[in-house]
C-alpha positions as CSV (number, residue, x, y, z in Angstrom):
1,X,213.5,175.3,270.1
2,X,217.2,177.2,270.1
3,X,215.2,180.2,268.5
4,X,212.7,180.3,271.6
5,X,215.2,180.5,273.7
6,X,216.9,183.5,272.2
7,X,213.9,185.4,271.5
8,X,213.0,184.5,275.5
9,X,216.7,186.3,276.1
10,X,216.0,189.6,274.6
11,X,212.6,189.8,276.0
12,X,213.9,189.9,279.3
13,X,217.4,192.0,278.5
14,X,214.5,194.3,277.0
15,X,212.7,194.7,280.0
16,X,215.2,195.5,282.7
17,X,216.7,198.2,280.4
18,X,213.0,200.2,280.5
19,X,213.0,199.8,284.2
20,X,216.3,201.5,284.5
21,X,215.5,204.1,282.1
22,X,212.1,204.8,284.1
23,X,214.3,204.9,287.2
24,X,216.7,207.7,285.7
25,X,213.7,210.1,284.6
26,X,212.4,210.1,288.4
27,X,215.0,211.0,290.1
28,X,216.1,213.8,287.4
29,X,212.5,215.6,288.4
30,X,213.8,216.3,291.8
31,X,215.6,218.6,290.6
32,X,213.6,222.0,290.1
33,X,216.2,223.6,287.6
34,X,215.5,221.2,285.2
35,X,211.6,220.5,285.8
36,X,210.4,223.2,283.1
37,X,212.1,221.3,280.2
38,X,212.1,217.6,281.4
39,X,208.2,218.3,282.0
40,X,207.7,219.5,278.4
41,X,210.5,217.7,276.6
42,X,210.6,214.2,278.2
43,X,209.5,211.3,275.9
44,X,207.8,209.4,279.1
45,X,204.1,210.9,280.0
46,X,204.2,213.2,283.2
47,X,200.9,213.5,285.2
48,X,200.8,216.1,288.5
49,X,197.8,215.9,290.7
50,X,197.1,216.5,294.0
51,X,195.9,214.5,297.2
52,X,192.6,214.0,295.9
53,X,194.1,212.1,292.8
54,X,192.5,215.7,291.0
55,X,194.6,215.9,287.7
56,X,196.4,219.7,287.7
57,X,199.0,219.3,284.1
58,X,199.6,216.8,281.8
59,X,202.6,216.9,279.4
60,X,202.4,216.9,275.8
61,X,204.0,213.2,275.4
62,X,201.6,211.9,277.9
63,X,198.8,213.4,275.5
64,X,200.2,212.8,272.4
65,X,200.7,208.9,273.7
66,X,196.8,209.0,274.9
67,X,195.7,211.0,271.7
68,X,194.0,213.5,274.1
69,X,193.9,217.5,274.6
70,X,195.4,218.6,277.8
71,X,192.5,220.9,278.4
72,X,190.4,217.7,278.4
73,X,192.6,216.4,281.4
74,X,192.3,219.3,283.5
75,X,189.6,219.0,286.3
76,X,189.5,214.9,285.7
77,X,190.4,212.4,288.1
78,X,192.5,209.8,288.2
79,X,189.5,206.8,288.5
80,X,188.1,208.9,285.4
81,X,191.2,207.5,283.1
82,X,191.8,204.3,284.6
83,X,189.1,201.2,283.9
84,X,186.8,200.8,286.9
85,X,188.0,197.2,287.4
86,X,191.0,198.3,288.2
87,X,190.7,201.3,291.0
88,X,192.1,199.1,293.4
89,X,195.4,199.9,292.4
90,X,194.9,203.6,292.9
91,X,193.7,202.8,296.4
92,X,196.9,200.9,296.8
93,X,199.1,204.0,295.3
94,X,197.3,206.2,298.0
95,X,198.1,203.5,301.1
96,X,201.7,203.4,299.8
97,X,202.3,207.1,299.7
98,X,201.1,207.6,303.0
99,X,203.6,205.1,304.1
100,X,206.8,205.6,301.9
101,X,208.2,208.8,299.2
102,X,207.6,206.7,295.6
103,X,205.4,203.6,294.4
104,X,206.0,201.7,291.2
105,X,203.5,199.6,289.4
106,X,201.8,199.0,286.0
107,X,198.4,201.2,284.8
108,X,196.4,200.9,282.4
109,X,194.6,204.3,281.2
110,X,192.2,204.8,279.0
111,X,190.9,207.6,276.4
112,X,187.9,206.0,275.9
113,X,188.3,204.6,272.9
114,X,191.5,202.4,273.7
115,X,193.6,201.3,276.8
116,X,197.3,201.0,277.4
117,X,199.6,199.7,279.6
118,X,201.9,202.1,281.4
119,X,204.8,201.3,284.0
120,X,204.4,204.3,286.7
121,X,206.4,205.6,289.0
122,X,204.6,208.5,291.7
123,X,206.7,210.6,294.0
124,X,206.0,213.2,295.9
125,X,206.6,216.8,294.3
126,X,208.7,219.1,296.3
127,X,206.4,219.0,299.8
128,X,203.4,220.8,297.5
129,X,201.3,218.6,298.6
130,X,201.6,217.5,295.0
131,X,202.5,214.2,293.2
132,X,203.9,213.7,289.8
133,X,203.8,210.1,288.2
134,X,206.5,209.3,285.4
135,X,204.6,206.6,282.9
136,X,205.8,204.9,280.0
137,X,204.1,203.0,277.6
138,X,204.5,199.7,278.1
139,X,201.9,198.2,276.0
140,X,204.0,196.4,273.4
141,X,206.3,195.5,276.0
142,X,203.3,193.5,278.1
143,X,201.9,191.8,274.7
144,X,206.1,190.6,273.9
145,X,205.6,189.0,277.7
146,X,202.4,187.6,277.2
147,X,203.6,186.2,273.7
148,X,207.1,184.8,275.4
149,X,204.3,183.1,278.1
150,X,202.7,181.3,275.1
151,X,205.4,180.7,273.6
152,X,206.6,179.0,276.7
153,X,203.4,177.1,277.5
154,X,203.5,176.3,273.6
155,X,207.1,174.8,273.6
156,X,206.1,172.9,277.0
157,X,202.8,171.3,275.1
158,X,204.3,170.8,272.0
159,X,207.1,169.3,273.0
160,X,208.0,168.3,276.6
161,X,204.4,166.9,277.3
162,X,203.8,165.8,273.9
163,X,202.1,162.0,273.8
164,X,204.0,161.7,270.5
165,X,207.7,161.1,270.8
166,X,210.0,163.5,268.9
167,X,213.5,164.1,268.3
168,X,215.8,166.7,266.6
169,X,218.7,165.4,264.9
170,X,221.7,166.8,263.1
171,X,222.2,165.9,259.2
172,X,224.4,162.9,260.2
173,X,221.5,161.4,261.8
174,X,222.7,162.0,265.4
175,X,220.1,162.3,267.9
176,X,221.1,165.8,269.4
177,X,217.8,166.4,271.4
178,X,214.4,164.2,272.2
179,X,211.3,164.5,274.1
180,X,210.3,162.2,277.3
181,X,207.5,160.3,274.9
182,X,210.6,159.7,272.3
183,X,212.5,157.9,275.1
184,X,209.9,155.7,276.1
185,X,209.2,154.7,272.5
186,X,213.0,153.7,272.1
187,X,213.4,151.9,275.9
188,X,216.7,154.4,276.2
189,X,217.2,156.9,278.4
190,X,217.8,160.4,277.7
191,X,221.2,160.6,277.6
192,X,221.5,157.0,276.2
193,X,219.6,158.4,273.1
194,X,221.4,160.9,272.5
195,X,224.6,158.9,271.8
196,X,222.6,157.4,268.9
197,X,221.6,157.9,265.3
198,X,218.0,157.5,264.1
199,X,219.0,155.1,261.5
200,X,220.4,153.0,264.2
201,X,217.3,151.9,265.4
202,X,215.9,150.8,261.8
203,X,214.8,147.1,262.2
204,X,215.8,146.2,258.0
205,X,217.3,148.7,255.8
206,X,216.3,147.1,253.0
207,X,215.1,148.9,249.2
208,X,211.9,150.3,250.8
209,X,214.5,152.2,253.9
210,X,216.3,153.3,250.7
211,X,213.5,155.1,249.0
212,X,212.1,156.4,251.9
213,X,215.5,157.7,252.4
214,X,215.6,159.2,248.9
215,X,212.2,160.5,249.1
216,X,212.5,162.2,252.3
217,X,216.0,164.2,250.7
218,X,214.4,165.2,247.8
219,X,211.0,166.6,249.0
220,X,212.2,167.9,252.5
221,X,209.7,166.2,254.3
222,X,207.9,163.1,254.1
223,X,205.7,160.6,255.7
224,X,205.6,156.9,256.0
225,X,206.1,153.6,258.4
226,X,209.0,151.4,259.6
227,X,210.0,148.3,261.6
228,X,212.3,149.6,264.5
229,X,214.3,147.2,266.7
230,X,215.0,149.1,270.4
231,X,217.9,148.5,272.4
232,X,215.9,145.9,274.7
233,X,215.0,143.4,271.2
234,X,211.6,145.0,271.2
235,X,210.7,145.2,267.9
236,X,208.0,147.9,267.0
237,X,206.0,149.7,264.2
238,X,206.8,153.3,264.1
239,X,204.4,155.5,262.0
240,X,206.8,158.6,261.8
241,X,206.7,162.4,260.4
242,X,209.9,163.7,258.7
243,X,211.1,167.6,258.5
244,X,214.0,168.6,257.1
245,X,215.5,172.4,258.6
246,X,212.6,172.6,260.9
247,X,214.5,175.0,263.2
248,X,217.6,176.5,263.2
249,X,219.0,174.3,260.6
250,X,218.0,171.0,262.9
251,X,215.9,168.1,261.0
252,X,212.8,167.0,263.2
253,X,211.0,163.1,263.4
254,X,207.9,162.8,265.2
255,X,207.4,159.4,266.1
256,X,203.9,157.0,266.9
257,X,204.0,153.6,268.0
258,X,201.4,151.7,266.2
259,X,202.2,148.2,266.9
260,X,198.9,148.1,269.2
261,X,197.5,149.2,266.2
262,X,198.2,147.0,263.9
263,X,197.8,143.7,266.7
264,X,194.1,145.2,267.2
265,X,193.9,145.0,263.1
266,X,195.1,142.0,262.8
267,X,192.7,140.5,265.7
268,X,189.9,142.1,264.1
269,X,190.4,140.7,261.0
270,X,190.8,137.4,262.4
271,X,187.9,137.9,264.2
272,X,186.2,139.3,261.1
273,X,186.9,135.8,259.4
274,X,186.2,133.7,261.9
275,X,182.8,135.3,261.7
276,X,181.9,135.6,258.1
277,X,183.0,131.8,257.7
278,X,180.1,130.9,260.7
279,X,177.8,133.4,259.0
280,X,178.3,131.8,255.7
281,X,178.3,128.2,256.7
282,X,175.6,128.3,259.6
283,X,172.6,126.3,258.8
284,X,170.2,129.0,260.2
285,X,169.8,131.8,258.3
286,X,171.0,134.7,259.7
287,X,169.8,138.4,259.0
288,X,172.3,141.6,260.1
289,X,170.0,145.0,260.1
290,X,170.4,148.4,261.3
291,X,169.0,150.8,263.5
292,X,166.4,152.2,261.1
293,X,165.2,148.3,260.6
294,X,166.8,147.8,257.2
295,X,169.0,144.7,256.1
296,X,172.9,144.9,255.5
297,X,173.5,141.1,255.4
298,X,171.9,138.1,255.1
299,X,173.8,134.5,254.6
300,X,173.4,131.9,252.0
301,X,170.9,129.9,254.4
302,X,168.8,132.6,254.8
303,X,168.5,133.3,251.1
304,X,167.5,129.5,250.4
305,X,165.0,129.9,253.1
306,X,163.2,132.6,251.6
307,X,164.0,131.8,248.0
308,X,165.6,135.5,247.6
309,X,168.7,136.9,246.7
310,X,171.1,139.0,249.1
311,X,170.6,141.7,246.2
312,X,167.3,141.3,246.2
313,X,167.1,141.8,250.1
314,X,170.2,144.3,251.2
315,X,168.3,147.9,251.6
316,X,164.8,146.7,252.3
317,X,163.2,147.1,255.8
318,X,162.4,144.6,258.0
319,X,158.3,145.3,257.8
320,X,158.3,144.6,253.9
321,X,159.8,141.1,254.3
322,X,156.9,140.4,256.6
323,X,154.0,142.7,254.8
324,X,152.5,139.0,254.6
325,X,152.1,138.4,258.1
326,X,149.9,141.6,259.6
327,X,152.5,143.0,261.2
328,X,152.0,147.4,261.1
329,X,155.0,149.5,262.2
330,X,153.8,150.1,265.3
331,X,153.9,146.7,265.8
332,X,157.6,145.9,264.8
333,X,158.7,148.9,266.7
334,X,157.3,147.8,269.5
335,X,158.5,144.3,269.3
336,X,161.8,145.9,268.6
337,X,161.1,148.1,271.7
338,X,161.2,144.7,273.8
339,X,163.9,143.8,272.4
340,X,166.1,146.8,273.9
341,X,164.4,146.3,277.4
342,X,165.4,142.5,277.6
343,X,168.4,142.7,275.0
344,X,166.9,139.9,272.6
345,X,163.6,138.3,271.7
346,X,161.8,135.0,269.4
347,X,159.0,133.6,268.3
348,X,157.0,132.2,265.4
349,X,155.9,133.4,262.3
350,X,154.3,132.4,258.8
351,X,155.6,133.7,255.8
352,X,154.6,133.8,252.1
353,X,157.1,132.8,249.7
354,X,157.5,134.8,246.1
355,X,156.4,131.0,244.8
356,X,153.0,131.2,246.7
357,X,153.9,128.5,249.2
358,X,153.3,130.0,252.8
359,X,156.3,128.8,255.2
360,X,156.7,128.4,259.2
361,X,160.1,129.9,260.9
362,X,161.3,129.7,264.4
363,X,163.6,133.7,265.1
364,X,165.6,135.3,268.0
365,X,166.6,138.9,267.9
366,X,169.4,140.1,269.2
367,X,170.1,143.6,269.8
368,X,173.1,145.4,268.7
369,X,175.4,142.8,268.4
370,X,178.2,145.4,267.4
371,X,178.3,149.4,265.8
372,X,174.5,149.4,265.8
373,X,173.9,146.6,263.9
374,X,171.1,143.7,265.4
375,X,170.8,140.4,264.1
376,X,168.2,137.7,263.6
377,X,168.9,134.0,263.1
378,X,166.0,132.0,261.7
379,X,165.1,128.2,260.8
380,X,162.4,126.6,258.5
381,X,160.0,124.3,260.7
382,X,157.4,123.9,258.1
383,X,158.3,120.5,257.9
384,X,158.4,119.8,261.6
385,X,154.9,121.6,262.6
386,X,153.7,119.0,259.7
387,X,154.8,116.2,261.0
388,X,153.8,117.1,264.7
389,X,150.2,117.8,263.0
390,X,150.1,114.6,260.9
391,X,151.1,112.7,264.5
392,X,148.5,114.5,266.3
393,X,146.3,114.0,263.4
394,X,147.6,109.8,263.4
395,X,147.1,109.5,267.5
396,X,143.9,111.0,267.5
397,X,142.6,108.8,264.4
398,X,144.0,105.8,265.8
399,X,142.4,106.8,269.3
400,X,138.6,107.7,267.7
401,X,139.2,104.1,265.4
402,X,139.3,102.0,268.6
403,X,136.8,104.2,270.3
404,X,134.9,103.8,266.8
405,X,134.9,100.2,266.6
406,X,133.7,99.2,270.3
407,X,130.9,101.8,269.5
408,X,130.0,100.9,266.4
409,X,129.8,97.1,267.7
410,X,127.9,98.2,270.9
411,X,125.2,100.0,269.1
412,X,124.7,97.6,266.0
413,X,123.6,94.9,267.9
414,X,120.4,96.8,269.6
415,X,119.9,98.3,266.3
416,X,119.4,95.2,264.6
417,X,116.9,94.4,267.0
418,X,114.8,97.7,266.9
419,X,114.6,97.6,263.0
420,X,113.4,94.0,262.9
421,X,110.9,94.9,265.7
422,X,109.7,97.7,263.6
423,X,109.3,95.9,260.2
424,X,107.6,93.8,262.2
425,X,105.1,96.4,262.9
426,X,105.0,98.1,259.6
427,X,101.4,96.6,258.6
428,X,99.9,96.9,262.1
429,X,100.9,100.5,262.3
430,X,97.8,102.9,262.5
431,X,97.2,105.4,260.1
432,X,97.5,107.9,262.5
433,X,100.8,107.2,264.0
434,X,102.4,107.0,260.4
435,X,104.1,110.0,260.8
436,X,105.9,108.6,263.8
437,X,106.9,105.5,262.4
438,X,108.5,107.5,259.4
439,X,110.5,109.5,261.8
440,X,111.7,107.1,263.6
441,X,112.9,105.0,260.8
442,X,114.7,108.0,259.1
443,X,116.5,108.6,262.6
444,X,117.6,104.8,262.5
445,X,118.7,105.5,259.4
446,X,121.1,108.5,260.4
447,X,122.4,106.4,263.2
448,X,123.1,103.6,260.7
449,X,125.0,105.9,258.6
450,X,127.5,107.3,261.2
451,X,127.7,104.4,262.4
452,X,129.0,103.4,258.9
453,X,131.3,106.6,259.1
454,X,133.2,105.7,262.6
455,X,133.6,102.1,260.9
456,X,135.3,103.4,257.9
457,X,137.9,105.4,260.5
458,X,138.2,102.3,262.6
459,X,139.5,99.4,260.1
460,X,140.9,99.6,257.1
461,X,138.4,99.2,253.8
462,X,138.8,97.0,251.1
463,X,139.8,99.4,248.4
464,X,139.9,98.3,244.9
465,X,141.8,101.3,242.6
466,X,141.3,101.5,239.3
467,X,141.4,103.8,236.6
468,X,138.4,106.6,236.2
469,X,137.5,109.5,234.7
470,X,137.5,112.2,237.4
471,X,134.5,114.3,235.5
472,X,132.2,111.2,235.3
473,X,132.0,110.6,238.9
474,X,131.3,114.2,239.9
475,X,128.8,114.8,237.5
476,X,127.0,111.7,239.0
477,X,127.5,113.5,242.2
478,X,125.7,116.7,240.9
479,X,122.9,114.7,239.5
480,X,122.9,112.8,243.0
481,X,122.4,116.3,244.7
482,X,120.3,118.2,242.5
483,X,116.8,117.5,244.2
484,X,118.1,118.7,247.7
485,X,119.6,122.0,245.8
486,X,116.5,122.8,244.4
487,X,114.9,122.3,248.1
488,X,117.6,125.2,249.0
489,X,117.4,127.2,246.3
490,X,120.7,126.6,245.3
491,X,122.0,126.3,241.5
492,X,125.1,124.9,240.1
493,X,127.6,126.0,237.8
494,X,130.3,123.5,236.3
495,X,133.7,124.3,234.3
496,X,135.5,120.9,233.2
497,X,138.0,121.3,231.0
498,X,138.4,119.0,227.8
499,X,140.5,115.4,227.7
500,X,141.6,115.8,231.1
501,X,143.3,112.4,231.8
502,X,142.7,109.2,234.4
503,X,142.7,109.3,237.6
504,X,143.4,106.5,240.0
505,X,141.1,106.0,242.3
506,X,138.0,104.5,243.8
507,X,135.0,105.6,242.8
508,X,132.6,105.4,245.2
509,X,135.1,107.0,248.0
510,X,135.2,110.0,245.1
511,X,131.9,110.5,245.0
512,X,131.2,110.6,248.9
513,X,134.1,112.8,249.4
514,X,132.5,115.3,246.8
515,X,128.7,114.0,248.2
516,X,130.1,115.6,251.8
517,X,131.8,119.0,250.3
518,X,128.8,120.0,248.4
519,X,126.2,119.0,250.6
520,X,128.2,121.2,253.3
521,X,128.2,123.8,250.5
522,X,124.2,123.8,250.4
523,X,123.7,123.8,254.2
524,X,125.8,127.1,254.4
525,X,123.2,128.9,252.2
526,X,120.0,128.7,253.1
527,X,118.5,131.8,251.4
528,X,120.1,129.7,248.1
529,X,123.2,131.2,245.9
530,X,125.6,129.1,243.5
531,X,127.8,126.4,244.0
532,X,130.4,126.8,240.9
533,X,132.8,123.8,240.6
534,X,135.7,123.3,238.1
535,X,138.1,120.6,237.2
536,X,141.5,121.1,235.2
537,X,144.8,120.1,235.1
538,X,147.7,121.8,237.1
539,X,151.5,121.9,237.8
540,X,153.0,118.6,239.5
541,X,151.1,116.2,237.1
542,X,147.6,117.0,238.9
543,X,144.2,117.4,238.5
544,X,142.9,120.4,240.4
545,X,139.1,119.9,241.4
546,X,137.6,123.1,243.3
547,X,134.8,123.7,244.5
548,X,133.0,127.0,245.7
549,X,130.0,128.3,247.7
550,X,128.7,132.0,248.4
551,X,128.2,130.8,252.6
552,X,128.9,133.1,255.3
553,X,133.1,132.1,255.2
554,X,135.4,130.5,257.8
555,X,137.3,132.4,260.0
556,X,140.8,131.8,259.5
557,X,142.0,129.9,263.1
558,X,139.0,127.9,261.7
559,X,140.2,126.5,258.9
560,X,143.1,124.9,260.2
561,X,141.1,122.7,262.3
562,X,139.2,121.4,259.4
563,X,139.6,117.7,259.3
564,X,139.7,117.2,263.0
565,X,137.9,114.1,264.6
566,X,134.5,116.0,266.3
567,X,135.4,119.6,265.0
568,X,132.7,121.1,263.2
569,X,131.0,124.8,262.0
570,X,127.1,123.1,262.0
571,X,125.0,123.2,264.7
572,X,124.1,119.3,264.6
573,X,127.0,118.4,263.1
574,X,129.9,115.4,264.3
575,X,132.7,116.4,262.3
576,X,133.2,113.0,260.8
577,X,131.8,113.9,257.4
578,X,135.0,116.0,256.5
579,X,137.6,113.8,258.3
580,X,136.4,111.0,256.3
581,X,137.0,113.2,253.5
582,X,140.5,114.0,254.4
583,X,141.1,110.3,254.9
584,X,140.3,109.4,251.7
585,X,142.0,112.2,250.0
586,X,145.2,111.3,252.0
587,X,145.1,107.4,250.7
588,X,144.7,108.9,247.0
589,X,148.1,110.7,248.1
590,X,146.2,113.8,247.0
591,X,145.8,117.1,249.4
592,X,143.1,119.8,250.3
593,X,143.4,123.3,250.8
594,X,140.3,125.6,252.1
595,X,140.2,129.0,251.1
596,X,137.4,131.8,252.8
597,X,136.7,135.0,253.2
598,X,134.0,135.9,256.3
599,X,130.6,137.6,254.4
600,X,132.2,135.7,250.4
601,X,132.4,132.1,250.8
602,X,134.6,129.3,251.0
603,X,136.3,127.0,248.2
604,X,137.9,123.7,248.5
605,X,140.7,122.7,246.4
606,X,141.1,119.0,246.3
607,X,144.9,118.4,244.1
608,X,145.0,114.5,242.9
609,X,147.3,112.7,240.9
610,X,146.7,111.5,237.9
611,X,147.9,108.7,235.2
612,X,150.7,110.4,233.1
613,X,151.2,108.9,229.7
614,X,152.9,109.1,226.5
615,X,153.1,112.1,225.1
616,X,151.1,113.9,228.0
């Protein structure tokens, strides 16, 4: 800073002395005894020309300074030498003239290859009707102003205005100079500051002060953080910049104040914890992904949910966690798409688990939650969309058994009747009308049956379990059903593997479950095909029974109905066949799952327990 100053000094002293030297060589040319040898000896350029600014001599220092021939100046003009931009200043020189004897200002010329500055002075010559103008280069003297400007503007940004505080101090630590940011950091006034050592302000100066201390002495310089206390009992972090001899034997400290700094770190790392401890200990799970749909995070909930690990997970887009559930690109991105115009979204979805077992979850999106990264919480209500079905499933049962029961009673009693009136005429029945009498006895007969089907929904049957072998009683069934395949054309095939164990169960209710899945089997093919069935153990301590047609498939919304009181795929059909089937399965504490594809068939799985014994 003392430098500047100096250099600022001589600039200036500089200057002023060219201006008076300038000053001296014009008036000398009035005098006519000496013009000959001023004109061709002076150091300063000379230029005579007339009104018309038509240049008539040049002497040799104004050529040698402009690296031009005077034969090249003759005839020229003065707008020929100086830039175009800046003619006004000859139209000024030409007012001025008319006005007063001499007019002083600053030129530039140029050769056409380069331009200088020169500081002019043009008087008139001797009432010739001539002027001369005295020039001196002044090119390096303009470039020293413009550098003593910067410097200026440099001293006033670097230090003055500087947002940083900074302060020079003299080897004893004494503050001897300090910026208005350096005052502001220490709560002191200028002046107050200045009676005070840097040290003085050093909250502890315990071993770390010392071997910053040390440090700083040994490398000339050095960088590092304190505590500070100021004079008002603020106590602050300084982050501060040391350099020893920085200028004119003065050691510089550039101080920071990062105590908002470090408050903001510490609330962010609270905050930080606060949230990783809900992320890890929220029930939901809870998946973190970027702006190019990929996962960063995921919480231990979310990795039970869908029996994955967070290594397994982190990296992979969103799209191939749900490749299971028919969702294309364009389809996520414009979910995602919604999600920007109304800042979050949910919904359902189904997906299928590495273990085969296809799960139900309730998810909200929400949109960048913080630096571009979204997040998706997610629950498991597998369980709860079962229990709402099996309830739905129980109401409706217990609805269709009442209904079932005042039914069944309604219409048993006229049927009694109309079969005893028509056994009664059996033997006075006509030949002719023995086709009508067999129809109308195999129509009694149906209604009997269903009848016999809402009854077994409507009160509970005496069941008597007991142990059976699961292969006998369906290959009574295929016997049963082999006449009405061959009516259909249809053929079966049968796998049953070897010494499969007991099953608990009640035989007859067996067979008319399987009696109602095949003979639904044959009615789907009526240009004929197979019916394969197969029987063998399986995980859990089951027996896995399935059975499989080549009918035109279920649709998928379809299948889900299966089961339901009235809902059927036949044309004449009631429904009740298969929800007595479910029924039963459900009091053998067995399940059925329905597999089809539309155009390939359909296959019923029927899982049932069986007797587990020694050494099984």
């Amino acid at each position: 800073m003392v430098i500047m100053n100096q250099e600022i000094k001589q600039l200036y002293a500089r200057i002023e002395s060219l201006e008076k030297e300038n000053k001296a060589l014009a008036e000398m040319f009035g005098n006519d005894s000496l013009s000959t040898n001023i004109f061709s000896q002076s150091k300063d350029g000379i230029l005579i020309f007339d009104h018309s600014d038509k240049i008539v001599d040049a002497n040799p220092a104004f050529c040698d300074s402009m690296n031009v021939d005077k034969e090249e100046l003759m005839g020229l003009y003065l707008s020929d030498i100086v830039p175009v931009n800046k003619h006004f200043k000859l139209d000024r020189q030409r007012e001025i003239l008319k006005i007063k004897e001499s007019v002083r200002g600053i030129l530039p010329i140029s050769n056409g290859k380069k331009v200088a500055e020169f500081d002019f002075t043009t008087s008139i010559l001797n009432k010739s009707g001539l002027y001369m103008c005295v020039l001196r280069d002044v090119t390096s003297k303009r470039l020293l102003e413009k550098k003593v400007k910067k410097n200026e503007e440099l001293y006033t940004d670097l230090f003055i205005e500087a947002l940083d505080g900074i302060i020079f101090w003299r080897g004893s630590g004494k503050v001897i100079n300090a910026n208005e940011a350096a005052c502001r950091i220490f709560e002191c006034t200028h002046d107050e500051l200045l009676n005070r050592r840097v040290g003085d302000f050093v909250y502890e100066k315990n071993q770390r002060y010392r071997r910053i201390v040390k440090e700083l002495y040994s490398k000339g310089g050095i960088r590092d953080e304190l505590v500070f206390l100021m004079p008002n009992g603020q106590i602050k972090s300084l982050e501060f910049t040391v350099k020893l001899n920085s200028v004119d034997g003065y050691h510089m400290t550039i101080f920071r104040n990062v105590s908002e700094r470090h408050r903001m770190e510490q609330e962010l790392r609270e905050s930080e914890l606060k949230f990783r401890r809900i992320f890890e200990g929220a029930l939901e799970g809870i998946l973190l992904w970027n702006d190019q749909y990929q996962l960063v995070d995921i919480n231990p909930s979310g990795q039970r949910m869908l029996q994955m690990s967070k290594d397994e997970l982190i990296g992979l887009s969103l799209h191939s966690i749900l490749n299971d559930c028919n969702i294309t690109d364009d389809e996520l991105k414009q979910q995602i798409s919604s999600i920007q115009n109304d800042g979050h979204s949910g919904g359902t979805l189904s997906i299928t688990l590495k273990s085969g077992r296809k799960k139900y979850f309730e998810f909200s999106n929400k949109l960048n939650v913080f630096s571009n990264i979204s997040m998706t919480t997610f629950k498991d209500i597998t369980e709860k969309l079962d229990m709402e079905e099996q309830l739905r499933k129980s109401d409706t049962l217990n609805v269709i058994g009442e209904l079932a029961a005042g039914i069944a009673h309604e219409i048993r009693n006229p049927m009694t009747a109309l079969k005893g009136f028509i056994q009664l005429l059996e033997d006075s029945i006509e030949e002719d009308h023995t086709m009508y009498f067999n129809v109308i006895t195999t129509e009694l007969s149906r209604i009997d049956s269903i009848i016999n089907e809402f009854l077994i929904l409507a009160k509970p049957q005496a069941v008597k379990f007991i142990e059976k072998d699961i292969i006998q009683i369906m290959k009574e069934t295929v016997d049963l059903l082999s006449a009405q395949a061959v009516l259909h054309n249809v053929q079966f095939r049968t796998y049953y593997e070897n010494d499969l164990p007991l099953v608990f169960c009640e035989p007859n209710q067996m067979k008319k479950v399987f009696i109602n899945i095949i003979k639904n089997a044959i009615e789907v093919m009526p240009k004929g095909g197979y019916i394969t069935i197969s029987l063998q153990k399986c995980s859990g301590n089951k027996i896995q029974i399935s059975i499989r047609d080549e009918g035109t498939g279920i649709p998928n919304h379809k299948i889900k109905k299966l089961g339901e009181p009235f809902y059927t795929t036949k044309e004449r059909g009631t429904g009740l066949g298969l929800m007595v089937t479910y029924k039963i399965i459900e009091e053998h504490k067995g399940t059925i799952e329905v597999e089809s594809k539309l155009g390939k068939g359909t296959v019923f799985h029927i899982y049932l327990p069986y007797i587990k014994k020694a050494g099984m």
